[in-house]
C-alpha positions, 0 to 999 in steps of 0.5 A: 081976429089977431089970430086969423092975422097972424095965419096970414102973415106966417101962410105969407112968409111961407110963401117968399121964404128962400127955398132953403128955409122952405125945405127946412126939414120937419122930422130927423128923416129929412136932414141931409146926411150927418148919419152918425148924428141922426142915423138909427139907433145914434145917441144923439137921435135917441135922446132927442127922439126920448124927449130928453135933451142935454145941453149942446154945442153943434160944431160945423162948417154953415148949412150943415143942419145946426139950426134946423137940429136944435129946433127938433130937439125943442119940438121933440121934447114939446119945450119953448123954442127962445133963439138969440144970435150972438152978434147981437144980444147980450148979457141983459137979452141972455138974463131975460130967456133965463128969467122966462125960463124960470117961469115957464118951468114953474107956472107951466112945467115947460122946459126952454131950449136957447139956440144961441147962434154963432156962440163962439161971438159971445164975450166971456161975461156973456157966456158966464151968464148962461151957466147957472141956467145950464148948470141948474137945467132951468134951460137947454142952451144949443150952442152952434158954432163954426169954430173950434169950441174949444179955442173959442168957449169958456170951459165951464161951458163946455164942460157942462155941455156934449159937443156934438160935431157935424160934418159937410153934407156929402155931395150924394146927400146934397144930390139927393136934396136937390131932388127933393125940392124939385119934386116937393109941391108943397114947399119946394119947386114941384109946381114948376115941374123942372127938372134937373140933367145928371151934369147940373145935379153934379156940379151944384152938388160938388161945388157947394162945399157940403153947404145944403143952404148954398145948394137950396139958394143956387138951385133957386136962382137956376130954376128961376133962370131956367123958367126965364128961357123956358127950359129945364135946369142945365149945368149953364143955369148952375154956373150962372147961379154959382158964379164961380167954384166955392171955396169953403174956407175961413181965414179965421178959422179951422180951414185956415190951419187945415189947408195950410198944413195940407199945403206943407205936408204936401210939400214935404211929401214932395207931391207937386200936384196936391202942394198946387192944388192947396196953394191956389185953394188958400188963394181962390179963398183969399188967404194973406198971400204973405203968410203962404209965402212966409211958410215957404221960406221956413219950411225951404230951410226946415225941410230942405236945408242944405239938401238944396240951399238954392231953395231958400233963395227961391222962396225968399224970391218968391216972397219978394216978388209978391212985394213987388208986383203983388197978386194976381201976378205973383201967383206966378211966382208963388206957384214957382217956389211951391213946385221948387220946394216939392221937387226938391230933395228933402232933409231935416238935418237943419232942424235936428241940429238947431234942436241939439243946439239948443239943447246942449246949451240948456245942459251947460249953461256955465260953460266958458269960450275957450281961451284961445278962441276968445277975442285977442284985439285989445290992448291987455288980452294978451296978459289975460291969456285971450287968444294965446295958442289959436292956430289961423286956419288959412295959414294951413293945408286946405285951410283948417287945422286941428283945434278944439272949437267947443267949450271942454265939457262939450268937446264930444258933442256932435250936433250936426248930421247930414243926410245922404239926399240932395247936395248933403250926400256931396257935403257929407264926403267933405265933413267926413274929411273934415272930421279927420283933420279935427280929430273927431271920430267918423259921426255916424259912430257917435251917438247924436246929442239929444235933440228936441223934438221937432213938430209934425206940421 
């Protein structure tokens, strides 16, 4: 009688399951993309179609295929299927799979395969527990995260697991799944008979950012729409049941640090149009506008410098304005500063010289201020020798004068060097007659001070 009961109750679930936990897929054939993971003759594939798993981490972005993937390498190997969110077991939840886990091996020769969602959430004692168990085999522990696993996993766990990455499912992929669970009756929309115009099918696919379990649930709702009014799925039912463009992005995350950087390069690229198009991503996505507006004032002097020093003014405008008016309107303004920095001439130089800077006080750490530049306006620096011999450079011609300004065992060094772009090539001229008043050779005969070096981001 339980049995019969428990039938019906899983018949039942079946039925009022989401569409994407119907269209989970039952063989490797039936995942969505990920064919370096699934693809004939792939490692991964091999060993799970051997009936030999290892322990795992799958890393990927959400509805990529994490859970279905390590439920198929517990059917494919015949072990017991144990699964634990980390937001919500802990330490005692972990000693329990591993204490059945035990038993299963000894009484039933079975093995057990841990899917651990979302392990990244894991503490560290947490996580220390499942190493003896994955260390002895008494379990095959699938880690899924969304993070970087090797910012957020202990490393004895990494490294007595394979990491495996999964990528976001192509649209052609997410096209043709759609089409699947239009024509399946048995677990899809086939009973409905819908269909689905080439402009709908485009847009779910391409606005789900590789998500197949978005694209599954959206399509669901469409179809519901579209039954509602008794017509076919058109690109209106997908805009009603996406409601706007996803934009796949975590604050917390890899695509934090992806987009932003995607966003300064293109600054840096001097591409106006990708530097907009990444801007308004991080803030479609909710990004700390502070933050964006933060990069844009370092990069106006890292990147610019005295090419343009407006530059810097604008982006600290930019920055203040978000203080006073806030968003959405000071999209506005940050959307000004961006295609400002982009359009901008481009230099380095201030980078280089505060690099060489650092490094030529880290050579002479000993060095002492010259007498004549040291301060003279006490009483008893004048016996101390403070000051004697400074010659004041408005008392002559063009308002400087030939003295040395460096520490003596530093005399020769050159620390600045201006390029020829933007307002630096104008700059450039002056210095040039500057160095022959103080006396120093032209600067691009002498060899630049060792400089540190500077970061690609």
């Amino acid at each position: 009688m339980d049995d019969l009961f428990a039938a019906h109750r899983q018949a039942r679930q079946a039925e009022i399951a989401p569409l994407a936990t119907r269209m989970r897929p039952r063989t490797l054939d039936e995942i969505a993309g990920q064919p370096h993971l699934v693809g004939s003759g792939t490692a991964f594939r091999t060993m799970i179609e051997a009936g030999r798993p290892v322990s795992m981490i799958l890393w990927g972005p959400p509805g990529t295929g994490k859970t279905t993937l390590a439920r198929l390498v517990a059917a494919q190997s015949e072990a017991h299927f144990e699964q634990l969110s980390a937001t919500a077991a802990g330490v005692k939840d972990v000693r329990d799979v591993l204490a059945g886990a035990r038993r299963r091996l000894g009484e039933e020769d079975r093995r057990t395969v841990l899917f651990l969602d979302e392990i990244h959430r894991f503490s560290t004692s947490q996580q220390d527990a499942l190493l003896p168990g994955v260390e002895d085999g008494t379990l095959v522990l699938v880690g899924a995260t969304t993070e970087n696993p090797f910012f957020e996993i202990n490393s004895p766990l990494i490294s007595r697991s394979t990491l495996f990455r999964l990528d976001g499912i192509e649209p052609t992929d997410l096209a043709d799944l759609i089409d699947r669970a239009l024509s399946d009756s048995e677990r899809g929309l086939g009973a409905f008979n819908l269909t689905i115009d080439d402009q709908a099918r485009t847009a779910l696919a391409d606005r789900c950012g590789g998500d197949a379990r978005l694209a599954l649930n959206a399509l669901e709702i469409a179809a519901f729409l579209a039954r509602s009014t008794d017509s076919d799925i058109t690109f209106a039912h997908i805009e009603e049941a996406l409601q706007r463009r996803i934009v796949r992005y975590d604050k917390a995350g890899d695509q934090h640090y992806d987009v932003i950087s995607a966003f300064i390069k293109s600054l840096r690229g001097s591409d106006p149009d990708a530097s907009l198009y990444w801007l308004h991503t991080m803030l479609e996505a909710g990004e700390d506008p502070e933050f964006i507006a933060r990069r844009m004032i370092v990069f106006a002097s890292e990147d610019i410098g005295l090419a343009d020093s407006s530059a810097l003014s604008v982006a600290v405008t930019a920055g203040q304005a978000l203080a006073y008016v806030g968003l959405p309107e000071a999209s506005y303004a940050l959307s000004h500063a961006a295609l400002y920095l982009a359009t901008a001439p481009k230099s380095d130089s201030v980078k280089s010289a505060m690099g060489a800077a650092r490094q030529a006080v880290a050579e002479t750490p000993g060095d002492q201020v010259p007498m004549h530049l040291r301060q003279a306006g006490y009483q008893g620096a004048a016996v101390l020798g403070h000051g004697e011999g400074y010659r004041y450079p408005h008392d002559h011609p063009g308002h400087i004068v030939r003295q040395e300004y460096l520490p003596k065992s530093s005399s020769e060094t050159i620390l600045f060097r201006p390029t020829d772009q933007g307002d630096e090539a104008e700059l450039a001229k002056r210095l040039k007659e500057h160095d022959q008043i103080l006396g120093k050779p032209p600067r691009d005969q002498r060899p630049a001070a060792n400089q540190e070096p500077g970061t690609r981001d």
